[in-house]
N, C-alpha and C positions, 0 to 999 in steps of 0.2 A: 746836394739838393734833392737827388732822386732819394735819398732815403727820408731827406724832411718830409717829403712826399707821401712817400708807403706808410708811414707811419702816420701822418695827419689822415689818411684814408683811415688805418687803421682802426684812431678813434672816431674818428665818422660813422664808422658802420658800427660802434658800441654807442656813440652819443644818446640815443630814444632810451635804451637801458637805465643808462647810469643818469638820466634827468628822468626817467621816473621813481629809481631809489631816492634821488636828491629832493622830486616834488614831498615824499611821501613822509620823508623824515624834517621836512623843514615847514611842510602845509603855504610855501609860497613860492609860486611860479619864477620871480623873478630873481628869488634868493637860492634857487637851487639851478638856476641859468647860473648863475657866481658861483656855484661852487662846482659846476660842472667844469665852468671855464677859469677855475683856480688848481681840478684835479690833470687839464690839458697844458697846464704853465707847466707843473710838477713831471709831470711825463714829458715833455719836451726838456728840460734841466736834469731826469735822470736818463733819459733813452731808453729803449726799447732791447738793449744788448743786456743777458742776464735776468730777465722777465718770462718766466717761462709757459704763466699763464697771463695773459695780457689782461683778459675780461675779470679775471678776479682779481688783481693787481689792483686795476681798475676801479670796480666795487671798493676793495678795501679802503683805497683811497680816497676816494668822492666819500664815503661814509665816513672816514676820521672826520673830513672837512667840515659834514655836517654834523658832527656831533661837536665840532666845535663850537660851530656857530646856535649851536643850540646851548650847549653851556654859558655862550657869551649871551644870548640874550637871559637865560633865566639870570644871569648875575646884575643885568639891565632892571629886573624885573618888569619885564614888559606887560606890559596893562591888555590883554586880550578883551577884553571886555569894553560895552558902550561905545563900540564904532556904531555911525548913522549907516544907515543900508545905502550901498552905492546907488547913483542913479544910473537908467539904461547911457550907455556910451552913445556920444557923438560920432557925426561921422571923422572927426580928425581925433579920434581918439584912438584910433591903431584897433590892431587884434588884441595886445594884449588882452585885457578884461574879459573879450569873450573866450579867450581861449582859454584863462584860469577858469571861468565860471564854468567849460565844459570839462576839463580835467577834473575841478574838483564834484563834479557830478560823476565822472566814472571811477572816482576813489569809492565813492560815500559821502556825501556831508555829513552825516550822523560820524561814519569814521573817523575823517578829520577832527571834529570836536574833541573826541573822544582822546585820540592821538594827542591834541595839545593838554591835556591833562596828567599824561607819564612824564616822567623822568627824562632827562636825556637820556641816558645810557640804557632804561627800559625803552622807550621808543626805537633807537638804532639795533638792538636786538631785537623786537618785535618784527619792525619792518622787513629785518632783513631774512630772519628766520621763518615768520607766517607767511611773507606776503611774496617773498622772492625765492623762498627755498635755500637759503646761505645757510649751510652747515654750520654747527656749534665749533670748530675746530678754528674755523676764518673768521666768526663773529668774536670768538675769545681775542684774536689777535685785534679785531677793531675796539673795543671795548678797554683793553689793558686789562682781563680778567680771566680766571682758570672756565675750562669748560664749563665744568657743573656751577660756577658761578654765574657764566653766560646765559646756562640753562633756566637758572632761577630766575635771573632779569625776564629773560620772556615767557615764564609760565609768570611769574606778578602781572607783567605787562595785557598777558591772556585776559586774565583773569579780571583786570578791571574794561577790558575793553567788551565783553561777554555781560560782566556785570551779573546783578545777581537778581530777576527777575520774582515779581511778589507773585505771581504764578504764570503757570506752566501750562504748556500742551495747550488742547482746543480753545480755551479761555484767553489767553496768550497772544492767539493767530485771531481770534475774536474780535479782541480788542483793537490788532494794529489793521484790521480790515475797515476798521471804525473811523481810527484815527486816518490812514490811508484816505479814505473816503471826503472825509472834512477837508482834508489839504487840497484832495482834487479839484473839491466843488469851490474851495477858498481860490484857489488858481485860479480858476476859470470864471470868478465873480457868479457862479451858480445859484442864485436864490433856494430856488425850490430845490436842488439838489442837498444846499446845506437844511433847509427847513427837514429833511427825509431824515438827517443824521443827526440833527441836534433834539432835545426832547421837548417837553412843551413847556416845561420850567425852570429849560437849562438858566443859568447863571454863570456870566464872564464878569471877570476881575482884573484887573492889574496895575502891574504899579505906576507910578502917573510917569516913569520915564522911557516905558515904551508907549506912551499915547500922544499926538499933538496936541497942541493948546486947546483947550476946551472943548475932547473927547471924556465923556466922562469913566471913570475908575471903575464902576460897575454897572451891567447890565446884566437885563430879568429878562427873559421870555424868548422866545427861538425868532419872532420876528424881529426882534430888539438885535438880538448875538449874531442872526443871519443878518440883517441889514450894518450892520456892524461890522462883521468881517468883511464883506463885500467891499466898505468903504476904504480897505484897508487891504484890499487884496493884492497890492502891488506886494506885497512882504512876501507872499504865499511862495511865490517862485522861490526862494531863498529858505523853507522850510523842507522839512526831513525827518519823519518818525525815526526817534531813540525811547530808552529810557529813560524814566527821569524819576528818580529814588525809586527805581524797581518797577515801576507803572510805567504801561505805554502811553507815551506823550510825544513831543515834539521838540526839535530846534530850528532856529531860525539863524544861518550861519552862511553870512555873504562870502563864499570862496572859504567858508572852512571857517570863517572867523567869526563867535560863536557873539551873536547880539542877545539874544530872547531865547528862554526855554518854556513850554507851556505843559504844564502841569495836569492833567487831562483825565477827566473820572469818568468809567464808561459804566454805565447798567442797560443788560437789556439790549444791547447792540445802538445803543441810543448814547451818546456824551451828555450828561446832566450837568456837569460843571466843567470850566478851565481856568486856571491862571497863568497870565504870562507874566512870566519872571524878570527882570530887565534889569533890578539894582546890583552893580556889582560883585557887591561881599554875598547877596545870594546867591547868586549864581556861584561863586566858588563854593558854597555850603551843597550844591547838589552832586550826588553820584549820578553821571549821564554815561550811559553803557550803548553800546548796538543791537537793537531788537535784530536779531539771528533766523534765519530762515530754520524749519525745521530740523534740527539735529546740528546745524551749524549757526556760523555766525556769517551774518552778511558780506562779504566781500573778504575776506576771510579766507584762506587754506587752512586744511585738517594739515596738524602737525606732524613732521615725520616721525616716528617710531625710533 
């Protein structure tokens, strides 16, 4: 009993770890609770006798699990796409909800997105090599692949999460101060803040299934697009500058899970046009990358050497 003991402490004092490797590889709160407490079945069935690093045993573990469960859903083909935006929680609706909606705010929502567009086996070597520091030598062994093969998964994996920006430098930071801007003033139902950022012939578009009944598909003029988002600024909270085909744009991704991308043309420091994207098969048709803080990428680790 006293060793059932030291040892469920053990994992106790690694649990926050390895549930946020598991959040990060599976982008759902509740499905990396299960494979945290599917990598605690495993460790109490094999023991703790002949484990000589417990926390990376650990790691390896919780990460097969979730690359399981990542495989088994892409063979689902699970439909990420056209969830309704949750509404705010009840009060007998537990912590849950808010505690994913604040976890996936200290990932990135732009992240997550982005994330559910790799590969299993790019995801679980991205995760665990940029975002946790796991050595190419332990990630090979999660993977079932040679090192420099591991390697190659998370430099593809890099590379689409980085994306491939239609420009660069001052222009770049320009634009997502713009886009930034919009989302703030859309938050916060800001009239005249959004009237400051939008231009005077902006034009909004979208497709009729990110709009309610009898919003219409296009609007002219920045009182039209400002009175407009306002009405709609419940979404706002749930939005996150990415790119979106190379442009800085936006997502709109309750807990990670990707509803709306807007498509967003800046001149001038002014946004003259956006569309928000909402049908499906579009949305799989976009490359959405993480606009990257200077020199890096947003939430993000510089690779070891």
């Amino acid at each position: 009993m006293a060793g059932d003991d030291e040892l469920a402490r053990r994992f106790e004092e690694r649990r926050g770890r390895l549930r946020a490797v598991a959040y990060r590889m599976l982008g759902s709160l509740s499905e990396a609770d299960d494979a945290v407490q599917e990598t605690w079945l495993r460790l109490g069935r094999t023991g703790a006798d002949g484990i000589d690093n417990l926390s990376g045993w650990l790691t390896t573990v919780v990460s097969r699990v979730c690359l399981d469960m990542l495989r088994s859903r892409t063979a689902r083909r699970e439909e990420p796409y056209g969830h309704e935006a949750p509404e705010e929680a009840g009060p007998g609706d537990g912590r849950a909800p808010e505690e994913e909606a604040l976890l996936s705010e200290s990932v990135g929502v732009a992240l997550l997105v982005v994330l559910d567009t790799l590969t299993p086996l790019e995801r679980v070597a991205f995760v665990l090599h940029d975002l946790f520091a796991v050595p190419f030598d332990r990630i090979a062994v999660v993977v079932d692949r040679s090192q420099p093969a591991a390697k190659k998964l998370a430099s593809r994996a890099r590379q689409k999460v980085r994306g491939a920006p239609a420009s660069s430098g001052a222009e770049l930071e320009g634009h997502r101060r713009v886009v930034e801007a919009f989302l703030s003033a859309a938050r916060g139902g800001d009239l005249g803040a959004l009237l400051d950022v939008l231009a005077p012939d902006v034009v909004r578009r979208a497709d009729p299934a990110a709009l309610p009944a009898g919003v219409p598909a296009e609007l002219r003029g920045a009182r039209a697009v400002a009175e407009g988002t306002v009405a709609l600024r419940h979404r706002a909270r749930f939005a996150a500058v990415a790119l979106v085909d190379g442009r800085v744009g936006a997502v709109v991704a309750p807990h990670g899970r990707l509803l709306f991308a807007l498509d967003i043309a800046v001149r001038e420091d002014r946004i003259v046009s956006y569309e928000v994207i909402a049908a499906p098969d579009r949305l799989r048709r976009l490359a959405l990358a993480v606009v990257g803080e200077p020199g890096a990428v947003a939430g993000v680790t510089s690779p070891a050497r």
